[in-house]
C-alpha positions in Angstrom: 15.8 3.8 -20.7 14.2 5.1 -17.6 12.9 2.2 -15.3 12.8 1.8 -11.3 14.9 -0.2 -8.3 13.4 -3.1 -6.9 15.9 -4.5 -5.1 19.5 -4.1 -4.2 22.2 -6.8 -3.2 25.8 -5.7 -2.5 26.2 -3.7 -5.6 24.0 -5.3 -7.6 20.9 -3.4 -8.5 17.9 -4.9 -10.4 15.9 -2.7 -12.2 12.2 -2.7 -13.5 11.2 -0.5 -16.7 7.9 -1.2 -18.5 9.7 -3.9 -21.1 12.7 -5.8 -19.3 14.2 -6.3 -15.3 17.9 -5.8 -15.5 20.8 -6.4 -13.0 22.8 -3.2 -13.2 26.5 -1.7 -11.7 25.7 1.7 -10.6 28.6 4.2 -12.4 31.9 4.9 -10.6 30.6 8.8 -10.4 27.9 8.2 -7.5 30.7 7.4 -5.2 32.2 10.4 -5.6 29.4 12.4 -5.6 28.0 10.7 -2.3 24.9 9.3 -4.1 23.3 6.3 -2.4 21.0 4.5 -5.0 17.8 3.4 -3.2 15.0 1.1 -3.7 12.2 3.0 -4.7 14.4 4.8 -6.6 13.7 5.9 -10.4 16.6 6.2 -12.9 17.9 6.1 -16.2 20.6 3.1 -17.3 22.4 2.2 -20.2 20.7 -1.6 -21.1 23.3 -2.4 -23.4 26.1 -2.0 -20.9 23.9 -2.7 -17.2 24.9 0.6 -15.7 22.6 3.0 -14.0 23.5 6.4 -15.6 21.3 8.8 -13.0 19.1 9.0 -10.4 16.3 10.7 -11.0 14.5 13.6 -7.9 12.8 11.9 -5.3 10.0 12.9 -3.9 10.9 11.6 -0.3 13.1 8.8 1.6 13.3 6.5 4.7 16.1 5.7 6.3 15.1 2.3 7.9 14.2 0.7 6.1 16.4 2.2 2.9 13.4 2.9 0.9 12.6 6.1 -1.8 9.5 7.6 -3.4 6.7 6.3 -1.0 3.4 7.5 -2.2 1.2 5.7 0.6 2.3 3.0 4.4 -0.5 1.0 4.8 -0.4 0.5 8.9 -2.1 -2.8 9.6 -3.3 -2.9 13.2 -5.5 -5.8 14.9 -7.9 -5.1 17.4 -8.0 -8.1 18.8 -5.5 -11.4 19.2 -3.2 -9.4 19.1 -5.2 -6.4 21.2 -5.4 -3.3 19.6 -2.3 -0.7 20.2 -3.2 2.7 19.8 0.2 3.5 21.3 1.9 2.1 18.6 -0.5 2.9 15.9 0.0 6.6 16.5 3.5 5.9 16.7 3.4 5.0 13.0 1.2 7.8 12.0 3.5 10.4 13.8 6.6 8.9 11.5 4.8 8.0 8.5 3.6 11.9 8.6 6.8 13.2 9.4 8.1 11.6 6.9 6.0 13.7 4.4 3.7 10.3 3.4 0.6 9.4 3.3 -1.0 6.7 6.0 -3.9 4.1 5.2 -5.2 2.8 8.3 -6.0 -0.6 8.0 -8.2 -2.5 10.9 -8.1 -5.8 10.6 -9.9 -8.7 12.5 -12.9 -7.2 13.3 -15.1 -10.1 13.2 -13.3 -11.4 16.6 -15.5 -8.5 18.9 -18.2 -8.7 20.4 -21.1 -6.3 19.7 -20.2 -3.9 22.4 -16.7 -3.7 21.8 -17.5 -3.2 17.9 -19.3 -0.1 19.1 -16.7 1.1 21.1 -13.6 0.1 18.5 -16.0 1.9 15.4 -16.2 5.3 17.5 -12.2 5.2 17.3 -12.0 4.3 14.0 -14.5 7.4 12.9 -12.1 9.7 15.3 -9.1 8.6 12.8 -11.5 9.9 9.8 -12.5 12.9 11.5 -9.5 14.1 11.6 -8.6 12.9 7.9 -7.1 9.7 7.6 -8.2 7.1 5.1 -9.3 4.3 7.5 -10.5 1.1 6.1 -10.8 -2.7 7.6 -9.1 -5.4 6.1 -12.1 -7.2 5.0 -12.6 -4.4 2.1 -10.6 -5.7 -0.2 -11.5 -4.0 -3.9 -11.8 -1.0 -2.0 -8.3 -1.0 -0.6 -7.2 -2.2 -4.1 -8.5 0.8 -5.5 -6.7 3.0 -3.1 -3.3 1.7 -3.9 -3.8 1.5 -7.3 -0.2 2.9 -9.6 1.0 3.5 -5.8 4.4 2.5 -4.2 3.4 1.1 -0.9 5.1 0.3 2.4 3.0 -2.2 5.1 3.9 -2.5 8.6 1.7 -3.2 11.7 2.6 -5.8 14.7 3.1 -9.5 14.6 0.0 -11.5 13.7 -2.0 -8.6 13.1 -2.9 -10.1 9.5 -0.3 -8.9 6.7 0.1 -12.3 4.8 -4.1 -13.0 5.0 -4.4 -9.1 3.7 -1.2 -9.5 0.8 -2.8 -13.0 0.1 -6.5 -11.5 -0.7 -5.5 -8.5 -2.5 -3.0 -11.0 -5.1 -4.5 -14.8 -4.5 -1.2 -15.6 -6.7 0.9 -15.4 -3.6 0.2 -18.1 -1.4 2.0 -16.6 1.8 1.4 -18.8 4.8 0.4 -17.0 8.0 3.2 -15.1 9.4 5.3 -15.8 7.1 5.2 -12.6 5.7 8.8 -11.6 6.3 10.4 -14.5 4.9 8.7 -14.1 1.7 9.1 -10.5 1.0 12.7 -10.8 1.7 13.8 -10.4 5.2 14.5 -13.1 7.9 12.1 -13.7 11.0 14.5 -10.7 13.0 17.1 -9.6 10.9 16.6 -7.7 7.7 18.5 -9.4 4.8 17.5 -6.8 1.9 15.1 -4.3 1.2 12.8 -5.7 -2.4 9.9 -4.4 -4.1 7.1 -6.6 -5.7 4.4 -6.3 -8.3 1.0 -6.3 -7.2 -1.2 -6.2 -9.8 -0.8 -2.7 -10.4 1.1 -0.9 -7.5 4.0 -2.0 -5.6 4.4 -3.1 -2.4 7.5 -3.9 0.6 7.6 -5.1 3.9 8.5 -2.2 6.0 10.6 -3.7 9.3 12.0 -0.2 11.0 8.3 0.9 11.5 8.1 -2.1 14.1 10.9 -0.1 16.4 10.5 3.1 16.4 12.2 5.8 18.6 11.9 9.0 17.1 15.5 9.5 17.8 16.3 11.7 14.8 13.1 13.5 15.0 12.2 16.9 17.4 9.7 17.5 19.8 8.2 20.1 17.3 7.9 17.6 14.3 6.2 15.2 16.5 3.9 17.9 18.1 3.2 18.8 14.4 2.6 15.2 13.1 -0.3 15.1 15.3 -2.7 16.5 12.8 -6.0 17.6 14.7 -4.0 20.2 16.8 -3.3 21.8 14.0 -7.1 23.2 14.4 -7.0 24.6 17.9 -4.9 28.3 18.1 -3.4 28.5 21.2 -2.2 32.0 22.6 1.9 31.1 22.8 2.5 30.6 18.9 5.0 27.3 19.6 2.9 26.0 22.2 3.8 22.6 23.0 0.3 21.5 24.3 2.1 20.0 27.8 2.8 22.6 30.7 1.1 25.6 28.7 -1.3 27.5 30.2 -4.7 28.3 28.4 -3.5 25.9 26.2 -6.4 25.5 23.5 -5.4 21.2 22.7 -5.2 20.5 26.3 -9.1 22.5 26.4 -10.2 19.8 23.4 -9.0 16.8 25.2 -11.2 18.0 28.4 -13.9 18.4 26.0 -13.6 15.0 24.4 -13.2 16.9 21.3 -9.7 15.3 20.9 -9.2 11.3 21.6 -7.4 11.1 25.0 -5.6 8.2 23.8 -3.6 10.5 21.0 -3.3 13.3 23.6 -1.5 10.7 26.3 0.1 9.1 23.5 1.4 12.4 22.1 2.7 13.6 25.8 4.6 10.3 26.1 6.0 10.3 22.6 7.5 13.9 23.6 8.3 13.4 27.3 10.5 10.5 26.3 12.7 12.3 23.8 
């Protein structure tokens, strides 16, 4: 029977297929082999005996958290109590990309700005779809429903920037408190216990902790320079320009021209600069 990993304690694995959840030993063999089930993770097992036989190709991984086969990482940012980080926002985008998956950007508390800063906070958000990222506010909830929909989803974004009110609205079933998001998806206020998926309707969902501390430490200057996806349009005359000391460089010309966000420029430049 083929089924998925939801969650993992010690060696205990509990797995979801479409008629049962089982606790299953993982076979002796995956030692051996150096195979690390994951959660996320799809896989055959013998029901009759609770052992999971293989695991199946995955289509990507995360280290921290421990986490395979993420289709989308809905990034839940505030713009306002807390103020809105575009630092760390593009610091998720630039891992979640290098990563090989697929960010939803997800502004939430809106209602909280005044009229001028609404203008100026929208002309961000429609840079972020310009350049081809699904942007949405939290307050569209069948929409974002319809986005996730037979996905497996990771959510990160700062303290109090809304994830319990936006889990809570898209399953009413949940009754999470206000920031206690962590405690009831299975990790402690600091200190991550366990990595678990859980049902939401119709896709599944985890709290995502590692996103909250990133340091691109395993990463290179080129992967960030290339998770930054509007460069990718501007041809610059050294083929592995790096869009810093370069001259003539053809990003650096965008920025001047306020074709590029200044913010992701500087943000970029730092992320590098600090490697």
């Amino acid at each position: 029977m083929e089924g998925r990993i939801i969650k993992i304690i010690s060696n205990l694995y509990t797995v979801q297929t479409k008629e049962i959840q089982i606790e299953c030993r993982a076979r002796g063999k995956f030692r051996n082999e150096k195979i690390i089930p994951l959660v996320g993770d799809t896989c055959t097992i013998d029901v009759e005996n609770a052992y999971i036989l293989e695991i199946l190709p995955r289509k990507n991984y995360l280290n921290r958290p421990m986490i395979a086969n993420v289709d989308v990482a809905l990034l839940v940012t505030s713009v306002k109590k807390p103020d809105l980080s575009l630092n760390l926002l593009d610091k998720m985008i630039a891992s979640v990309e290098i990563n090989k998956i697929e960010p939803i950007l997800c502004f939430s508390k809106i209602d909280l700005l005044s009229k001028e800063e609404k203008t100026e906070q929208k002309k961000i958000r429609d840079y972020y779809k310009r350049i081809g990222y699904t942007v949405i506010t939290n307050d569209k909830y069948k929409k974002l429903n319809k986005i996730l929909k037979k996905k497996m989803v990771v959510i990160t974004g700062q303290t109090g920037a809304g994830k319990s009110t936006l889990l809570n609205k898209l399953d009413k079933s949940l009754h999470l408190k206000t920031d206690e998001i962590s405690e009831s998806l299975g990790r402690g206020k600091h200190t991550t216990r366990h990595v678990e998926l859980f049902c939401f309707q119709d896709f599944y969902i985890a709290d995502t902790p590692g996103f909250s501390s990133l340091d691109f430490e395993d990463v290179s200057k080129e992967e960030i320079r290339n998770s930054f996806k509007e460069f990718q349009y501007y041809v610059c005359p050294f083929k592995n320009c790096m869009h810093y000391k370069e001259k003539d460089c053809n990003v650096k010309k965008a920025v001047e021209k306020k074709e590029i966000l200044k913010s992701r420029y500087d943000n970029y430049i730092n992320f590098i600069k600090n490697k």
